[in-house]
N, C-alpha and C positions, 0 to 999 in steps of 0.2 A: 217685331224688332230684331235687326241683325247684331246676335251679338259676335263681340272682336274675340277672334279666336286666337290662343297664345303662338308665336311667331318661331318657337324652338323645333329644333328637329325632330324632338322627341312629337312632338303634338301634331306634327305635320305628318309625321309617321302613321298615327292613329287616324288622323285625318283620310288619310291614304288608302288605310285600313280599312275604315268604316266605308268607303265608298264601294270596296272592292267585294262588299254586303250588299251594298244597295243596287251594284250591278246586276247580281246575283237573283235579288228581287225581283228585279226587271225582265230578265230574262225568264223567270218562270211566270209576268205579268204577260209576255209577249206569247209564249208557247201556250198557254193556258185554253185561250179558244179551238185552239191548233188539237189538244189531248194524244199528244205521239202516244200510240201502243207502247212502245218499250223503253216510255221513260214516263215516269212519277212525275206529274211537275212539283207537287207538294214538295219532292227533295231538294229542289231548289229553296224553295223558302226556308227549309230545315239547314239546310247548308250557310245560308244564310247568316243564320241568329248565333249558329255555332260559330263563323266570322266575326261577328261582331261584339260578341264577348270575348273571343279571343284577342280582340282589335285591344279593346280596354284592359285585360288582364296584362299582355305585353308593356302598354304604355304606365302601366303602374310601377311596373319592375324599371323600364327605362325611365320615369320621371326620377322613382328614389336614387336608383344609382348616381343621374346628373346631380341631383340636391344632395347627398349623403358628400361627395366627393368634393364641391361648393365649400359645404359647410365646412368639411374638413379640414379643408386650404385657408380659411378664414382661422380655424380655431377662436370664436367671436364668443366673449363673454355670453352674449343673446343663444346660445349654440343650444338647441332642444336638449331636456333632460336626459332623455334615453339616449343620444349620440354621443353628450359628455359622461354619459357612465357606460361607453358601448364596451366590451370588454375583447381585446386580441389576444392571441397566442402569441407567447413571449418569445420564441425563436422570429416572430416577425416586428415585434418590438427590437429584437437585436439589428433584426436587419435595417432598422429607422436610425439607431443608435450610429451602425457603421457607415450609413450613408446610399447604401441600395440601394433603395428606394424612399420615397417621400410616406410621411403619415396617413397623407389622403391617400394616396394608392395602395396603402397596406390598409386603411381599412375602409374603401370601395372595395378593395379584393374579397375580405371577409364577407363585408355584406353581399355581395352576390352568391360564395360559397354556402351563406344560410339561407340567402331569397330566392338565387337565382331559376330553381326548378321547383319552387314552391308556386302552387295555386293561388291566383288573388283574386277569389269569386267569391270569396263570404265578406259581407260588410266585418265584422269581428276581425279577421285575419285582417286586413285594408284597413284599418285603424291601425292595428296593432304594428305594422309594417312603419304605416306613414306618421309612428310614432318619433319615429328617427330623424325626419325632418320639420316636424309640428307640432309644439304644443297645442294645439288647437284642435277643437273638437267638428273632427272634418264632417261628420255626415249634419250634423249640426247646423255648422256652416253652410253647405252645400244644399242644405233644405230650403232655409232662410234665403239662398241667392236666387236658387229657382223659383221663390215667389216673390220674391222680386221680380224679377225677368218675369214674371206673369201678371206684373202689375196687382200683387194683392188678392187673385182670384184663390189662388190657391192656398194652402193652408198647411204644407207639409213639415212634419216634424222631424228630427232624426230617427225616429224610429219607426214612421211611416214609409220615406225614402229608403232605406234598407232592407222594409219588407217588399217597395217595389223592385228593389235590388235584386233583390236574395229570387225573388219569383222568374225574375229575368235567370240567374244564371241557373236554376234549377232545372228549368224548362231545357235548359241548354243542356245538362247532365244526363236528362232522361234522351235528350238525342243522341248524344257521343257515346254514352254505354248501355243505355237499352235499346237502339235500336227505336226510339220514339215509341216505342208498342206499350199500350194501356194495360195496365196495370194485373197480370195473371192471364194476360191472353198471348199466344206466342204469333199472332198473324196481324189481328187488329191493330195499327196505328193510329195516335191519337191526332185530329184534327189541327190543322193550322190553314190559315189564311194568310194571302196577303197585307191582308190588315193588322194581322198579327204581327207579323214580325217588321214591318213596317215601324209599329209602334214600338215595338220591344226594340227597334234599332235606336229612333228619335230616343229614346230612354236612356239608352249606355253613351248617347250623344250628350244628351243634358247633363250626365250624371258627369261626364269626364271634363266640362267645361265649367260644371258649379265649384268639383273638385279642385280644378287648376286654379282659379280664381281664390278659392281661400287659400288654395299656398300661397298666391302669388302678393296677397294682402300683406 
């Protein structure tokens, strides 16, 4: 089943993203038989997943920004608990008072100053973020739509989807700062396949479109 993917810049972006992974994939599906001496193909695939989380990590920061600054402009009774209690610095509440600038751009400002170079690869932090924009319990949600979208086969809960999560970006972590090498050995690197990161891509795919879907409710 194709599902509709959201039409915002932000998500077309990710869209963008994610593909420029599955390129990535490809090229080391195509070198593969080939085995160039002075190139790994496995770093392709490693290059890869570390894309792809990066893909979704960005769009998370770029989804709150649009929705935090949305909301702001509304000021809408319905406005999530955490944004109506969000708390600015008062030399920037002056500057709302004198006219400077608007409320939603003083506090889109903020929140990027506290999000902007924050990590959003732990389900816990990705909550706590998209606390700003949703009362609602996103991985929750997110579980429930993906079995949907599976017609009922699957069964995932919130806290199943998050450990699929969490495995997905962790793998990524052992690539970007160890060097992928297992565990106390400083030569040996840890296996991946095409089929790995293949799937771990379909993952941060599903995960970013279940997610979009319960904000978008």
């Amino acid at each position: 089943m194709a599902i509709p993917r959201p039409s915002t810049s932000q998500f077309e972006a990710f869209t963008t993203n994610i593909a420029y992974a599955r390129k990535m994939v490809d090229a080391g599906r195509y070198l593969a038989p080939f085995q160039p001496g002075a190139v790994d193909v496995d770093d392709f695939y490693r290059a890869a997943w570390v894309q792809a989380v990066a893909a979704i990590d960005h769009w998370f920061h770029e989804e709150l920004f649009r929705r935090v600054a949305e909301l702001a402009a509304k000021d809408s009774p319905e406005m999530p608990l955490q944004l109506r209690n969000y708390e600015i610095p008062l030399h920037r509440v002056e500057a709302v008072q004198r006219g400077d600038v608007t409320l939603a751009e003083v506090v889109v400002e903020h929140v990027k100053d506290r999000w902007g170079n924050a990590s959003l690869q732990n389900p816990r932090v990705i909550s706590d973020v998209l606390k700003l924009v949703t009362d609602k319990n996103i991985w929750q949600g997110a579980a429930a739509q993906i079995n949907t979208w599976q017609g009922g086969r699957t069964a995932y809960t919130d806290k199943t989807l998050k450990a699929q999560f969490m495995s997905i970006t962790t793998r990524r972590n052992k690539i970007a700062h160890d060097a992928d090498l297992v565990d106390g050995d400083l030569k040996q690197r840890r296996p991946i396949t095409e089929h790995d990161v293949t799937d771990a891509i379909n993952w941060i795919d599903r995960v970013a479109l279940a997610v979009a879907h319960v904000l978008d409710e």
